[in-house]
KEFIKE-992681 format. One record per residue (C-alpha): residue number from 1; residue in three letters; z, x, y. Coordinates in steps of 0.5 Angstrom, whole numbers, always signed. Each point is the difference from the previous one (the first is absolute). Layout:
  nr rest     w     u     v
 NUM  ALA     Z     X     Y
...
This chain:
  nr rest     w     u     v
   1  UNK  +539   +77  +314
   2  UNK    +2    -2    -7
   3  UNK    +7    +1    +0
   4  UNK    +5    +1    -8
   5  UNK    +7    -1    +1
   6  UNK    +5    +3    -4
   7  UNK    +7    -4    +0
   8  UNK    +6    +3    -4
   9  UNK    +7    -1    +1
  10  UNK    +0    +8    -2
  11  UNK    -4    +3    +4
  12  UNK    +1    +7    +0
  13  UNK    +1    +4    +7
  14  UNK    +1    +8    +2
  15  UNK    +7    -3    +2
  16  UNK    +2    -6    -4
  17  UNK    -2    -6    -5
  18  UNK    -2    -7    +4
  19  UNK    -3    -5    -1
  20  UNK    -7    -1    +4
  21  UNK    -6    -1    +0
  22  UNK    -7    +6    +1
  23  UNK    -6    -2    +2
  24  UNK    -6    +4    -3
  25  UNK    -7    -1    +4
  26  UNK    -4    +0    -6
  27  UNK    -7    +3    +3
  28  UNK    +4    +6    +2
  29  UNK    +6    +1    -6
  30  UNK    +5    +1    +6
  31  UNK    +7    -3    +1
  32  UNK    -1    -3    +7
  33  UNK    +6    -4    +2
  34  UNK    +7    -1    -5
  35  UNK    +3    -7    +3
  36  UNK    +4    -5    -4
  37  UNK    -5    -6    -3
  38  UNK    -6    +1    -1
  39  UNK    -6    -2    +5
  40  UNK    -4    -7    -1
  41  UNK    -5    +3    -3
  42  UNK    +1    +6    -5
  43  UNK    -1    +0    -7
  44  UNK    +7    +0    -2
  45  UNK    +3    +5    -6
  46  UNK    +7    -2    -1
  47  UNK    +5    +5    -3
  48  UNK    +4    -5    -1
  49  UNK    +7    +4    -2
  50  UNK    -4    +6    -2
  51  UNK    +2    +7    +5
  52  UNK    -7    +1    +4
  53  UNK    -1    +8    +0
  54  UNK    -4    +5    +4
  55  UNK    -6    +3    -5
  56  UNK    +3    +6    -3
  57  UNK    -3    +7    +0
  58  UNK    +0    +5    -4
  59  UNK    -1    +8    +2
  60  UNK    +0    +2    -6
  61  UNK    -5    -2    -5
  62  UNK    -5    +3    -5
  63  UNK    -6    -4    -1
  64  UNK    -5    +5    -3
  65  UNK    -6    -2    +2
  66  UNK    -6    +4    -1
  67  UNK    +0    +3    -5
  68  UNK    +6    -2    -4
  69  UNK    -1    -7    +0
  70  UNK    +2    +0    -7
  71  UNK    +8    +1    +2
  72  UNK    -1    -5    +5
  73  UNK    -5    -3    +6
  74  UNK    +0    -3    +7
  75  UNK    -1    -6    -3
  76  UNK    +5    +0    -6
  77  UNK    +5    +3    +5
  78  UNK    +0    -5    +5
  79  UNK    +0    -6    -4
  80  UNK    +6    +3    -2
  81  UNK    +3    +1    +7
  82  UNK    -2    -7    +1
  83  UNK    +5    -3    -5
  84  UNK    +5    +5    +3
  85  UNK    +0    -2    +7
  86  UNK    -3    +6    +2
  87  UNK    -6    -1    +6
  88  UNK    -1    +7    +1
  89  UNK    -1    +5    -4
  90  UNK    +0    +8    +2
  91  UNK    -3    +4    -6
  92  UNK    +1    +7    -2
  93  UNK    -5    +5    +0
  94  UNK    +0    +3    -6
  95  UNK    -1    -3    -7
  96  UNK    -7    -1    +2
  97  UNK    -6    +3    +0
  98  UNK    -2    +4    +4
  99  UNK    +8    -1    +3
 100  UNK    -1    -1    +8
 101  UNK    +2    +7    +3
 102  UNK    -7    -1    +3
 103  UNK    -4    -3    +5
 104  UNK    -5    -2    -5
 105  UNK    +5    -2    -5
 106  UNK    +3    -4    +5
 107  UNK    -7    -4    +1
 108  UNK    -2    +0    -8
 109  UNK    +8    -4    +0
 110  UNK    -2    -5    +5
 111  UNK    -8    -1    -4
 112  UNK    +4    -2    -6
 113  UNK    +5    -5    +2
 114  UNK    -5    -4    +5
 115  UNK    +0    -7    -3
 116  UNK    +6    +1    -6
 117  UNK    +7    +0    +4
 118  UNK    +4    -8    +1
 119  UNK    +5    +4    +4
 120  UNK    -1    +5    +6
 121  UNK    +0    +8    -1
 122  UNK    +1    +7    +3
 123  UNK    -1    +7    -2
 124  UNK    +4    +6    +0
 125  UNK    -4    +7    +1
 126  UNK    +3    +4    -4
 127  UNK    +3    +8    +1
 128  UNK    -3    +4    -5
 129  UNK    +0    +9    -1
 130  UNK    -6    +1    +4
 131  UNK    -2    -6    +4
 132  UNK    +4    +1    +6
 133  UNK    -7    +0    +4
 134  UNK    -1    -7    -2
 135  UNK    +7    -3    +2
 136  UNK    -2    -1    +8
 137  UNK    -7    -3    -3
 138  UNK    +4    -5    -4
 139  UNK    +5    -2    +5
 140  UNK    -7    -1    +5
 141  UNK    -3    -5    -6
 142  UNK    +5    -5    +0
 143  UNK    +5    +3    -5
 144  UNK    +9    -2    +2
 145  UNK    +2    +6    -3
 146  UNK    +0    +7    -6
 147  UNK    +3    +0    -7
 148  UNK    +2    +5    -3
 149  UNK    +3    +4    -6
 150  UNK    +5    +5    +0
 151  UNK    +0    +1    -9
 152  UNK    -6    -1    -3
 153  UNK    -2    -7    +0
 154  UNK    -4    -1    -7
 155  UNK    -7    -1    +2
 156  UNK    -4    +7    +2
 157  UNK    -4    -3    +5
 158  UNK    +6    +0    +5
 159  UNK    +4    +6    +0
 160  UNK    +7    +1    +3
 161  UNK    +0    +3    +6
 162  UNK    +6    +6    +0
 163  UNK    +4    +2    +7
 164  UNK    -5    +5    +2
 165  UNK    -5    -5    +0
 166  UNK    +4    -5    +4
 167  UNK    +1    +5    +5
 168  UNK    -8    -1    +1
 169  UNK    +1    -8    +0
 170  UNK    +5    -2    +3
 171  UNK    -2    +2    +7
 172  UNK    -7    -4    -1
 173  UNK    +5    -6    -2
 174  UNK    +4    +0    +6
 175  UNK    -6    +1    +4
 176  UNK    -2    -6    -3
 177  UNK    +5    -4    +1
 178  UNK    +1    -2    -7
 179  UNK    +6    +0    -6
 180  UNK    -1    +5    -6
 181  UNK    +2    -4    -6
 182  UNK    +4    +4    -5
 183  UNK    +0    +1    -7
 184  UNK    +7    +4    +0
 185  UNK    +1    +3    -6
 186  UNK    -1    +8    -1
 187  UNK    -3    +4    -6
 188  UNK    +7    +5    +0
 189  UNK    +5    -5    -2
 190  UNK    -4    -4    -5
 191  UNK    -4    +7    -3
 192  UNK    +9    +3    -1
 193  UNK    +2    -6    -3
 194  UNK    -6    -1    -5
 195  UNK    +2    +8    -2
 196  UNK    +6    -4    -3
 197  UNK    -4    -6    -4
 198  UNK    -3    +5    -5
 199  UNK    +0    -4    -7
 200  UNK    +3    -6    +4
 201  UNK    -1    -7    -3
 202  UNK    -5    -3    +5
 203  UNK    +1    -7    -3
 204  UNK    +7    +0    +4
 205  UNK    +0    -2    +7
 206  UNK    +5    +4    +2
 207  UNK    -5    +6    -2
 208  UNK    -4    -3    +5
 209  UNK    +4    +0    +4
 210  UNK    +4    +6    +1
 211  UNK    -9    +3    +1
 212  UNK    +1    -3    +7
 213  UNK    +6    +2    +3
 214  UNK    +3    -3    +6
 215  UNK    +0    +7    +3
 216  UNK    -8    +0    +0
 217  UNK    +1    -6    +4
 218  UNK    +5    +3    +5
 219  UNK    -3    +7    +1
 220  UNK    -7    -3    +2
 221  UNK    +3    -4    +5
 222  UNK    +4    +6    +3
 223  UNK    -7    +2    +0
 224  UNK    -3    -5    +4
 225  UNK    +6    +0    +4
 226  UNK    -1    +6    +2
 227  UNK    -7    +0    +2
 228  UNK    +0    -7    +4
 229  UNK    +5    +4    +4
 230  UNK    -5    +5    +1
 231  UNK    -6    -4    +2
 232  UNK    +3    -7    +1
 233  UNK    -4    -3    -5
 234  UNK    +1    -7    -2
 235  UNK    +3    +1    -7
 236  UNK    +0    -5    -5
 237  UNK    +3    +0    -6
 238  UNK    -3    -4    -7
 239  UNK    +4    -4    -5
 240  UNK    +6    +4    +1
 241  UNK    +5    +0    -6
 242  UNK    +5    +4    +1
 243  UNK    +6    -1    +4
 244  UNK    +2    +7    +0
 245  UNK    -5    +1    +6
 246  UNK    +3    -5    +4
 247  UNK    +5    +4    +4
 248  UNK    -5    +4    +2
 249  UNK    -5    -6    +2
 250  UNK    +6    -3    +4
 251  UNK    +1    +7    +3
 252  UNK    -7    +0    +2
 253  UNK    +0    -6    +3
 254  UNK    +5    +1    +4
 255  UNK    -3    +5    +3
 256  UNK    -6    -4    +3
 257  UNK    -4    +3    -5
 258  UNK    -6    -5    -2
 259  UNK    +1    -1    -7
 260  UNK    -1    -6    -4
 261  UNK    +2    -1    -7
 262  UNK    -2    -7    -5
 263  UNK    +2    -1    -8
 264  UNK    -3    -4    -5
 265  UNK    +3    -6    -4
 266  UNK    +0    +4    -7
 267  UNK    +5    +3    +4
 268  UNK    +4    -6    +2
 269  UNK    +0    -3    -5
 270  UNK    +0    +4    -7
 271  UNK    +5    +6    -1
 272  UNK    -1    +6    -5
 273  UNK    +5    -3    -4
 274  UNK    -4    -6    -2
 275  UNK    -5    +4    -2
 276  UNK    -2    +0    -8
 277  UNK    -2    +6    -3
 278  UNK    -8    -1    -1
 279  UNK    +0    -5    +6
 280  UNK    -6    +5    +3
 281  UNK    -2    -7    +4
 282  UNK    +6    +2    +5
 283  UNK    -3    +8    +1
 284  UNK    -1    +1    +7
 285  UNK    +1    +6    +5
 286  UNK    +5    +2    +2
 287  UNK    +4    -5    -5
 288  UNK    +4    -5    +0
 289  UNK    +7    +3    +1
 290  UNK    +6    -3    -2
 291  UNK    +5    -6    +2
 292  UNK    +5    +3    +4
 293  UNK    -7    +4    +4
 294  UNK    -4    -8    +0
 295  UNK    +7    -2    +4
 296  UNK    -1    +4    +6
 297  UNK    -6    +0    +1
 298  UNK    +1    -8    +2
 299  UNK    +6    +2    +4
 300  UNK    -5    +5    +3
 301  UNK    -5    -6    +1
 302  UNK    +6    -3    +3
 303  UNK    +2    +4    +5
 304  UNK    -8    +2    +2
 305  UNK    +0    +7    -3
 306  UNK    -6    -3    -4
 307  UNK    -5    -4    +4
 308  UNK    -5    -4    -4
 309  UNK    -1    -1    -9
 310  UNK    -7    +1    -2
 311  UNK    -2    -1    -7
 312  UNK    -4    +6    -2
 313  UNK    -4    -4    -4
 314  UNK    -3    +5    -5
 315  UNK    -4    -3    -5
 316  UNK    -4    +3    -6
 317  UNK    -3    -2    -7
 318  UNK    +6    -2    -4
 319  UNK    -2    +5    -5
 320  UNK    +1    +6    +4
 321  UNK    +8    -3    +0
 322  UNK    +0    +3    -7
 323  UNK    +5    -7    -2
 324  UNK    -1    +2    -6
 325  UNK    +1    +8    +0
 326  UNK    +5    -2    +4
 327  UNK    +1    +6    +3
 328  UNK    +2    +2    +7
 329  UNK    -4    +7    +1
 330  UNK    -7    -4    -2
 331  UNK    +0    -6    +3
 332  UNK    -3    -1    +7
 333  UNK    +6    -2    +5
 334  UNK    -1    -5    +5
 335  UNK    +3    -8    +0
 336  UNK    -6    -6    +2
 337  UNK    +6    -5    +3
 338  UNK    -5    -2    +7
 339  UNK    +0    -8    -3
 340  UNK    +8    +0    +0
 341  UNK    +2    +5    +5
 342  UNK    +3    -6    +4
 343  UNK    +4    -4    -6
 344  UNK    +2    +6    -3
 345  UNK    +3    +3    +7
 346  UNK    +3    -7    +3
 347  UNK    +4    +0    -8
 348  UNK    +3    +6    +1
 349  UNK    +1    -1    +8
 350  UNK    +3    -7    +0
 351  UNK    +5    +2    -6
 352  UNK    +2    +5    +6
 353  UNK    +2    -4    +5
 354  UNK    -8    +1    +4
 355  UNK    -4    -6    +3
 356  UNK    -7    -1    +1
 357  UNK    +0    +3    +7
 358  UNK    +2    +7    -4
 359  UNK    -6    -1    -5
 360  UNK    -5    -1    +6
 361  UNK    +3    +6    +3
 362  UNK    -1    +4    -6
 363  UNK    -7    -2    -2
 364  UNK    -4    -3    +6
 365  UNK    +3    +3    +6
 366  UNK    +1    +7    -1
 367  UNK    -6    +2    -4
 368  UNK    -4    -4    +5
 369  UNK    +2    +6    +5
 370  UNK    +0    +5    -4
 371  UNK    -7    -3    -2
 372  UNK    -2    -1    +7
 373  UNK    -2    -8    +0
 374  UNK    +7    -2    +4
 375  UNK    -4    -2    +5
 376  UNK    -3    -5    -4
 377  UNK    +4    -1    -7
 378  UNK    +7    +1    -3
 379  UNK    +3    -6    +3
 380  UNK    -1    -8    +3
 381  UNK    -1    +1    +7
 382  UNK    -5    -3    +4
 383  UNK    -7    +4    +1
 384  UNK    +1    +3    -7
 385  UNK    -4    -1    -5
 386  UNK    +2    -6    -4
 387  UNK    +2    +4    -7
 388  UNK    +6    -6    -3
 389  UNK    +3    +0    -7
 390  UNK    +3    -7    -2
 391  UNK    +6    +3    -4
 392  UNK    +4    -3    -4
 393  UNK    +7    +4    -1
 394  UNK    +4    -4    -4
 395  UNK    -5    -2    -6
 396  UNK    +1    +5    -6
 397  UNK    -6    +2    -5
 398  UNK    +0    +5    -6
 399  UNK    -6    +5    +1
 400  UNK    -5    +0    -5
 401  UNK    -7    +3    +0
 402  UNK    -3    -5    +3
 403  UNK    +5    +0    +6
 404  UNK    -3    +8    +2
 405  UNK    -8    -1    +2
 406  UNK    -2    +7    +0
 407  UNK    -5    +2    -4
 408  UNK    +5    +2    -6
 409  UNK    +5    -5    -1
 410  UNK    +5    +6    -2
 411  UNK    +7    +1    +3
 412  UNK    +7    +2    -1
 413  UNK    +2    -7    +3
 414  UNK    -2    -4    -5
 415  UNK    +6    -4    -3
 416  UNK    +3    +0    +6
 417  UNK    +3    -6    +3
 418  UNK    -2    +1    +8
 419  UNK    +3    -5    +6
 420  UNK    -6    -2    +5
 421  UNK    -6    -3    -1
 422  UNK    -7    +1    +4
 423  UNK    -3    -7    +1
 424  UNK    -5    +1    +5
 425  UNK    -4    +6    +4
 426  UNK    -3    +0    +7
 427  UNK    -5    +6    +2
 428  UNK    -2    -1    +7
 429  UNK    +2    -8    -1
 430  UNK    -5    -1    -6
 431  UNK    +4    -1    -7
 432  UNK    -2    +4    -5
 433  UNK    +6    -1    -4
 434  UNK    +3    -7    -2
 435  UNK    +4    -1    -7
 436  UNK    -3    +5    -4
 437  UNK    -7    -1    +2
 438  UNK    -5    +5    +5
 439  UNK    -4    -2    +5
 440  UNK    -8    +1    -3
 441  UNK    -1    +3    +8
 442  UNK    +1    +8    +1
 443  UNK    +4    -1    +7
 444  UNK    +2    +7    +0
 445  UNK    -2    +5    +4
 446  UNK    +2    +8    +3
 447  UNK    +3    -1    +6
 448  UNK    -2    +4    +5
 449  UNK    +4    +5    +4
C-alpha cells in the first residue's frame, strides 16, 4: 500500500511529547502503525523540530451556510480552519437559513457544503420552543448533539427555549444519548441590570459590560444543574465566561453529574480592562470579563473543572460591528478567531506553565468526545484518522489580516504579537495547508455517526 510517514522529534501523544515516527496509509487516511524510522519505502515528510500534533476540533463554530453566506461559508470557514490547525469543524445551528431544528434543514445544510469544505464537519441540531417533536428525529439523521439558548440569542429563527420547554426536551435528549449545548445565560438578570443603564454611554465598555452580568450566567447554570439532576441529561455548557459559576460546576461534578464545560480564546486572552471604549470588535456574549475572572478560568482549565476551548467563531459583515458608531448596544456580538485559535491559546498557555499535551487535550481530544468522533479523531493513534498539524511553537508572528482567512479579515486580534506558528495541515493524510497556501482539492467531509 502507498504508505507517508511523518517523523517529528515532537510528536505529540495523550501522555507525553516524543520522538516517533507515524505512518499514514495513503488510500485509506489511517494512521496504521507509529514506530521509530520510517519504512523504506514511504514518502517522508519531515518535521524536523517542528511539534506533530493531532487535527484540532472545534465544537463550536458558526459557518452560516444557506443562507447567510454572506457573514461566512463552508468554503470560507474551512480555509480558515485549515490555517488554524482545525480538521474538523462541528457547526452551529443557527445563523443560518433555515436554522437546523429539522430534519429537512439538516438535509438542505449537508446539500449546501457537498464539494466546498478543505476540512471535515459536523452538525449540531438545534433545541428550539417548539421543536421538541423533531429532536429523536435529528439524532436518527446523524446529528452528535442540540444547542440551545436560555436569552435570546439575536436571530429570530432560533428561540430560546424557557424552563417549561426544557421540561419537554430533556427527557428526548437523554433518551438520545446525546448532550445539550447550553447558551447559559437568563433574560432575568440582564433585563434587571439594563434598568439601571438608562441614558448610559454605550461607547463605554463598561456599559457593556455591566448589561451581562455575571449572574445571568450563574443562575442559568444553577438551572441547568438542576435539570440534568432531574433527568440525567448530558449538559454542556458553551463559551463560559464567568468564573463565579465555577463553584457550582465543581460541586456538580462531584456529584457525578454529567456536566461539561468549554471557554473560549477571547477570554483566555483578553480581559475587560483592556478593552477601549468603541472597540465593538471585542463585543461578544457573555462578555469579556475582567483580569482577575480570565485568571481563574485558566486555573480551572488547570484543575479540569473546564474540559475543552472552543472558538465560538462567529463572524458577521463588518458593517454590522458598528466600528465606526462604535457602540456596544448595536453592534453584532461575535469574535471570528478559528484561523488563530491554536496560537492565540499556546501564547497564553505556555506563559503559564502549559505544554503542547495540555493544548491537545483542550482543542483535539475532548471536543472529540463531546463531538462523538473519539473513535477516530482527537489524537495520533494507530487506526485514527491521520488528521496531523506540523506546529511550530517557538516562531512568533504579529496577526495581520492577511493572517485571518475567513470571509472578513476583521478581528480583535490584529496588531497582537502571537506565539506558535501553523506550518502545514493534514485531513486524513492529505495536505490541505502548507505555509499559507490551500490545497486546490476539497478534502473534507461530514463524518458520519
Amino acid at each position: 500500500m502507498p504508505i507517508t510517514a511523518f517523523i517529528s522529534r515532537r510528536v505529540v501523544f495523550a501522555d507525553g511529547v516524543r520522538p516517533a515516527c507515524v505512518v499514514v496509509d495513503t488510500d485509506s487516511g489511517r494512521i496504521v502503525r507509529i514506530t521509530d524510522d520510517a519504512p523504506a519505502e514511504a514518502t517522508v515528510v519531515d518535521c524536523c523540530n517542528d511539534a506533530l500534533l493531532p487535527g484540532l476540533i472545534d465544537p463550536h463554530v458558526h459557518i452560516n451556510e444557506p443562507g447567510r453566506t454572506e457573514w461566512e461559508g463552508f468554503e470560507t470557514a474551512t480555509r480558515a480552519a485549515a490555517a488554524g490547525g482545525f480538521t474538523t469543524l462541528i457547526d452551529m445551528p443557527l445563523n443560518c437559513l433555515p436554522e437546523t431544528t429539522t430534519v429537512a434543514a439538516l438535509e438542505l445544510k449537508r446539500t449546501a457544503a457537498a464539494g466546498k469544505c478543505l476540512v471535515d464537519w459536523r452538525p449540531w441540531g438545534g433545541a428550539v420552543n417548539g421543536n421538541q417533536q423533531h429532536l429523536l428525529e435529528l439524532a436518527a439523521a446523524g446529528v452528535p448533539g442540540f444547542k440551545c439558548f436560555l436569552i435570546y440569542p439575536g436571530c429570530d429563527g432560533f428561540g430560546l427555549i424557557d424552563a417549561a420547554e426544557l421540561r419537554t426536551a430533556m427527557p428526548l435528549i437523554a433518551q438520545s444519548g446525546l448532550p445539550l449545548l447550553v447558551h447559559a445565560e437568563l433574560a432575568g438578570p440582564c433585563d434587571a441590570a439594563a434598568a439601571t443603564l438608562a441614558g448610559a454611554d454605550w461607547r463605554r465598555y463598561t456599559t457593556y459590560l455591566a448589561s451581562r452580568p455575571d449572574e445571568a450566567e450563574v443562575e442559568a447554570i444553577r438551572l441547568m444543574i438542576s435539570l440534568s439532576r432531574e433527568f440525567g441529561t448530558r449538559v454542556h455548557i458553551v463559551h463560559l465566561s464567568s468564573a463565579e459559576a465555577l463553584p457550582l460546576l465543581q460541586a456538580a461534578r462531584a456529584e457525578g453529574l454529567p456536566i461539561t464545560m468549554e471557554t473560549c480564546p477571547h477570554y483566555l486572552f483578553f480581559a475587560a480592562e483592556e478593552i477601549a471604549d468603541g472597540a465593538t470588535l471585542f463585543k461578544c456574549a457573555p462578555p469579556i470579563r475582567g483580569a482577575a475572572n480570565r485568571e481563574l478560568l485558566w486555573d480551572a482549565l488547570r484543575d479540569g473543572t473546564i474540559d475543552m476551548v472552543a472558538s465560538d467563531h462567529s463572524p458577521c459583515p463588518p458593517q454590522m460591528k458598528r466600528i465606526d458608531e462604535g457602540s456596544f448596544k448595536t453592534a453584532w456580538g461575535g469574535i471570528a478567531s478559528v484561523s488563530l485559535s491554536l496560537p492565540i491559546i499556546w501564547t497564553a498557555a505556555s506563559a503559564r506553565g502549559f505544554g503542547l499535551v495540555d493544548i491537545a487535550t483542550w482543542m483535539a481530544a475532548t471536543p472529540a468526545r463531546l463531538a462523538g468522533v473519539s473513535d477516530r479523531k482527537g489524537c495520533i493513534v494507530e487506526g485514527f484518522d491521520a488528521d496531523l498539524v506540523v506546529f511550530s511553537p517557538e516562531e512568533t508572528f504579529t496577526v495581520t489580516n492577511a493572517n485571518l482567512h475567513f470571509r472578513y479579515p476583521v478581528s480583535p486580534y490584529v496588531g497582537q504579537m502571537l506565539k506558535g506558528a501553523v506550518k502545514r495541515t493534514f485531513v486524513r493524510g492529505h495536505c490541505v495547508f502548507e505555509e499559507g497556501q490551500f490545497a486546490t482539492e476539497n478534502f473534507g467531509r461530514e463524518v458520519a455517526a
